[in-house]
C-alpha positions as a Markdown table, in Angstrom:
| # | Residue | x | y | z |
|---|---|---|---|---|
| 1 | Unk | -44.2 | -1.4 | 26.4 |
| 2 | Unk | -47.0 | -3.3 | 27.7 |
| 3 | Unk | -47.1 | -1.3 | 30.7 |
| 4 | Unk | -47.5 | 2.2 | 28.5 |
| 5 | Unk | -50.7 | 0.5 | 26.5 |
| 6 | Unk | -52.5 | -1.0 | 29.5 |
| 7 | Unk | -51.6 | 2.6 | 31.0 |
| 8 | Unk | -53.5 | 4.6 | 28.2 |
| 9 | Unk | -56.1 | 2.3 | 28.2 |
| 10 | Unk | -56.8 | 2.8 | 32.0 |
| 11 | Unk | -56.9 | 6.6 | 30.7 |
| 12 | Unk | -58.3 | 7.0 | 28.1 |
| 13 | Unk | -62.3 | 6.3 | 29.6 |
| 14 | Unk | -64.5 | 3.4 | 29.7 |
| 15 | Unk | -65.2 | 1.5 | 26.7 |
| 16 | Unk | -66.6 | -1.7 | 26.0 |
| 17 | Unk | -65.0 | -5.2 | 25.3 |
| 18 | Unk | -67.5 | -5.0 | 21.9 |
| 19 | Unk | -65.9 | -1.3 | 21.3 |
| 20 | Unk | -62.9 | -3.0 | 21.6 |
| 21 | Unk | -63.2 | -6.0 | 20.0 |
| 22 | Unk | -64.7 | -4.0 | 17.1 |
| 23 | Unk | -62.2 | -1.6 | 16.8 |
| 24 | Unk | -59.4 | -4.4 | 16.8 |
| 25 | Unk | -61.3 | -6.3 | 13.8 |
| 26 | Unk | -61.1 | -2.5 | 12.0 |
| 27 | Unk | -57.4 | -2.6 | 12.4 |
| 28 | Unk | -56.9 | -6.4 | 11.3 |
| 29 | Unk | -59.1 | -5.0 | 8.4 |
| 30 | Unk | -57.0 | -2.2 | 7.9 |
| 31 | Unk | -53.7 | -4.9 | 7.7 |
| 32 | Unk | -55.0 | -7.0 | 5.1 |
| 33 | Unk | -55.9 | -3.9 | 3.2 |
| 34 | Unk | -52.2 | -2.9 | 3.3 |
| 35 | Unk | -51.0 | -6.8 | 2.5 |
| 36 | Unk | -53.2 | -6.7 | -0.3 |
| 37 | Unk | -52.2 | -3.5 | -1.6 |
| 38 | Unk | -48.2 | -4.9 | -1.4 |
| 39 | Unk | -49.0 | -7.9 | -3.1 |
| 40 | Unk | -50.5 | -6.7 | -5.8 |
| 41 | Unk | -54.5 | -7.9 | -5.3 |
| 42 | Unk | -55.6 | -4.3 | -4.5 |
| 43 | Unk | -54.5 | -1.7 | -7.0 |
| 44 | Unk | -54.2 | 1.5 | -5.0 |
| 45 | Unk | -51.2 | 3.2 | -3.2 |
| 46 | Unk | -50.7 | 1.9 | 0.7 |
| 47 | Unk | -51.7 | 4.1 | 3.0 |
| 48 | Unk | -49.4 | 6.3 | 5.6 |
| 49 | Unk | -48.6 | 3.4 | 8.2 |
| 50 | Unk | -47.8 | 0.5 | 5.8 |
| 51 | Unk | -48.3 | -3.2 | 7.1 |
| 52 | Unk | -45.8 | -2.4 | 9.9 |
| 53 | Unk | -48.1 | 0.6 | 11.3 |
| 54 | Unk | -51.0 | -1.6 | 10.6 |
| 55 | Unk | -49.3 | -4.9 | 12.8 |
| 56 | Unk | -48.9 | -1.8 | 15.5 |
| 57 | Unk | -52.1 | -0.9 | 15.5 |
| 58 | Unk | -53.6 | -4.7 | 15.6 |
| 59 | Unk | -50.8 | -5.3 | 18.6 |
| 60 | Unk | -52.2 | -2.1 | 21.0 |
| 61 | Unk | -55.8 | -2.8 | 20.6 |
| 62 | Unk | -55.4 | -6.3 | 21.4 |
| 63 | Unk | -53.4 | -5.6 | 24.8 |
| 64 | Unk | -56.1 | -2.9 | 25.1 |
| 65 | Unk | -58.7 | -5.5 | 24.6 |
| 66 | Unk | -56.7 | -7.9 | 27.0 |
| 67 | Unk | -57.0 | -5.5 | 29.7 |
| 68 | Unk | -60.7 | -4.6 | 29.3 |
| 69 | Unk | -61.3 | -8.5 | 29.6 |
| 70 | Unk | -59.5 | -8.1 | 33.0 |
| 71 | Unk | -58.5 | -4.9 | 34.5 |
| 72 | Unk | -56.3 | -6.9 | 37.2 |
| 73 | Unk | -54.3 | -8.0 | 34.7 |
| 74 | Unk | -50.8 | -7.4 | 34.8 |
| 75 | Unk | -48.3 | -6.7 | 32.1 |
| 76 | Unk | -46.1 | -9.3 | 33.4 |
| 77 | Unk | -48.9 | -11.8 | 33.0 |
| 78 | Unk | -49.4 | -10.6 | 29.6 |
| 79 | Unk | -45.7 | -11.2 | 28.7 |
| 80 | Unk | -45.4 | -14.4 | 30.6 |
| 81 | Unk | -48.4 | -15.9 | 28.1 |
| 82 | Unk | -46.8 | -14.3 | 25.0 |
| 83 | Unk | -43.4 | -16.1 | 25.8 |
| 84 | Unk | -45.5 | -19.2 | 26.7 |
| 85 | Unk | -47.2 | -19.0 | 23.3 |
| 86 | Unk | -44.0 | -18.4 | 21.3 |
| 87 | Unk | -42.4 | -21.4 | 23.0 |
| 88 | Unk | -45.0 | -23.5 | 21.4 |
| 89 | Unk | -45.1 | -21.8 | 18.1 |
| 90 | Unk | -41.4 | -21.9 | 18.0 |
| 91 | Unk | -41.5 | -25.6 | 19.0 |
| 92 | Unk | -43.7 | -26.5 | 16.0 |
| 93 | Unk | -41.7 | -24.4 | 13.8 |
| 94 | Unk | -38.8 | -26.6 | 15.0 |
| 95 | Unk | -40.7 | -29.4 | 14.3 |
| 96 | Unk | -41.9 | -28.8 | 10.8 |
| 97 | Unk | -38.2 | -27.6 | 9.8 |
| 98 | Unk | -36.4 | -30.6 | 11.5 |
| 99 | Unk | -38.9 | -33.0 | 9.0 |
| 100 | Unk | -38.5 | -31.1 | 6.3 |
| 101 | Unk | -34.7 | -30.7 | 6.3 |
| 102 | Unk | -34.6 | -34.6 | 6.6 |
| 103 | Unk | -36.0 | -34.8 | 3.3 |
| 104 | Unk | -34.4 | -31.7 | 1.7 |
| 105 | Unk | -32.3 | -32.3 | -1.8 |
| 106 | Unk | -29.8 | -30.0 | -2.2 |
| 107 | Unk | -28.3 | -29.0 | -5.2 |
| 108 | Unk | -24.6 | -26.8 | -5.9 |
| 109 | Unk | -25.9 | -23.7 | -7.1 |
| 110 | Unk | -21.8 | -23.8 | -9.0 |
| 111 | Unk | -23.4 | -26.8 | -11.1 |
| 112 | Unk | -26.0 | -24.3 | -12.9 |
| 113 | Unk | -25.9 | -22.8 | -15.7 |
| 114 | Unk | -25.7 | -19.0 | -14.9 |
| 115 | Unk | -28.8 | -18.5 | -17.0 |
| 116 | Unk | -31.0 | -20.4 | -15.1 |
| 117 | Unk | -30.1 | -18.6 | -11.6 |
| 118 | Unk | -32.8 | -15.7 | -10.6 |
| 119 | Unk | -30.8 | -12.8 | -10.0 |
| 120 | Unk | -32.5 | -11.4 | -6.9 |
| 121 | Unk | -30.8 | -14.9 | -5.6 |
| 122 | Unk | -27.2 | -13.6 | -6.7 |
| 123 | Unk | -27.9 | -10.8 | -4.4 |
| 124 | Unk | -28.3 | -12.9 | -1.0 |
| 125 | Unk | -24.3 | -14.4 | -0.7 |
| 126 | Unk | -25.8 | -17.4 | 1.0 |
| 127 | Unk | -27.5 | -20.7 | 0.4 |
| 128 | Unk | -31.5 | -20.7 | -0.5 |
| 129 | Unk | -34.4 | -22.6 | 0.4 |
| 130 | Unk | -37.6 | -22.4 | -1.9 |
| 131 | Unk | -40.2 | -24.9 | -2.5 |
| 132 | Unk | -40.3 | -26.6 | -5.9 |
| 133 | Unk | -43.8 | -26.1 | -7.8 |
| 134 | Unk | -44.9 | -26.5 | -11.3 |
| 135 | Unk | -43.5 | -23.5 | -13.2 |
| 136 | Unk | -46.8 | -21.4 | -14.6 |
| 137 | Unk | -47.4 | -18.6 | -13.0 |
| 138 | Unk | -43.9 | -17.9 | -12.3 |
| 139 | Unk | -41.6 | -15.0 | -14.3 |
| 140 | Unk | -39.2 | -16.1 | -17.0 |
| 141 | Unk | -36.4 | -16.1 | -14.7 |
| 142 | Unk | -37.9 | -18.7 | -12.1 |
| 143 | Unk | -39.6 | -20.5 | -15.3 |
| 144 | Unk | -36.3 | -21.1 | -16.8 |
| 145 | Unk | -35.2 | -22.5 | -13.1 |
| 146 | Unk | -37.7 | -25.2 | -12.2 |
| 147 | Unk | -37.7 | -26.4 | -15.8 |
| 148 | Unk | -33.9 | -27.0 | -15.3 |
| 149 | Unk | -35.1 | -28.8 | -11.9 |
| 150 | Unk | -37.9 | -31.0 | -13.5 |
| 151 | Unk | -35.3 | -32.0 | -16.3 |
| 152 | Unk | -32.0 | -32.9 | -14.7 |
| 153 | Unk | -32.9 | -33.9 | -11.1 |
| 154 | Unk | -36.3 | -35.9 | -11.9 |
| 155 | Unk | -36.3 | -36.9 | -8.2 |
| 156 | Unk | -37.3 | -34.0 | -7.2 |
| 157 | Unk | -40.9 | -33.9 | -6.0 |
| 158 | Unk | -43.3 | -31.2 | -6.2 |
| 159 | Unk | -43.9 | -28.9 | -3.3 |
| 160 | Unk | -40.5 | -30.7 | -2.0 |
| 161 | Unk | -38.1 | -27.9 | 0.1 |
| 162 | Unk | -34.9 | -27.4 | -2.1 |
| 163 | Unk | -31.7 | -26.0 | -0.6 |
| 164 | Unk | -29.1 | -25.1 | -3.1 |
| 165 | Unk | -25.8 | -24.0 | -2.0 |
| 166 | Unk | -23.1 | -21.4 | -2.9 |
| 167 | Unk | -24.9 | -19.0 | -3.8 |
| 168 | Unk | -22.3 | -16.5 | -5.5 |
């Protein structure tokens, strides 16, 4: 894939690494549009590409922009530092999870009262992670949830990483 963009790039005439640069700051522009929109801060419909045609666009103008910065540049290269980057992200990823899940309570999803459960969590057939936090702001369902978490497991911390298991 990186091959086909450096190869319409080369095509598509000279442009500048401001053009380019500008034009990828449009399309970043353009993605937080969208991620507003699905969130709920900008009340409008989303446009025709969604974040996902958005993220496309951001991804071609930066290899575009890549290969303006050097035209020798080759995709290998390219993909060699992407895998080199993801490495590292990955490894801090690793990281922050491996502390995390050291200090992780867990609680048997079978010891709560059925109430209490959200129900888009009786969808997943697996165990959850979430994050406790004080409960305004949050919809009845997940009100009624970290009230039953601040009452009956008081060592619970807030912002602490909770796994609770079985889901049904």
């Amino acid at each position: 894939m990186i091959k086909e963009i450096i190869a319409t790039s080369k095509s598509t005439g000279h442009r500048t690494i401001y053009e380019v640069l500008s034009k990828l700051m449009e399309e970043v522009g353009e993605l937080a549009q969208e991620v507003g929109i699905r969130t709920g801060f900008q009340n409008r419909p989303e446009g025709p590409d969604g974040i996902i045609g958005e993220v496309a666009d951001v991804v071609i103008t930066a290899i575009n922009l890549a290969w303006i910065a050097d035209p020798n540049m080759k995709p290998k290269e390219l993909k060699d530092k992407i895998e080199l980057k993801l490495s590292k992200w990955q490894a801090k990823s690793d990281a922050y999870v491996r502390t995390e899940v050291l200090n992780m309570k867990t609680i048997d999803m079978n010891d709560m009262p059925d109430d209490i459960i959200p129900s888009h969590w009786l969808e997943k057939g697996e165990d959850v992670y979430f994050t406790h936090h004080h409960s305004e702001g949050y919809d009845i369902e997940d009100k009624a949830l970290y009230e039953y978490i601040n009452v009956n497991f008081p060592d619970i911390k807030h912002n602490e990483i909770i796994m609770v298991q079985g889901a049904y």
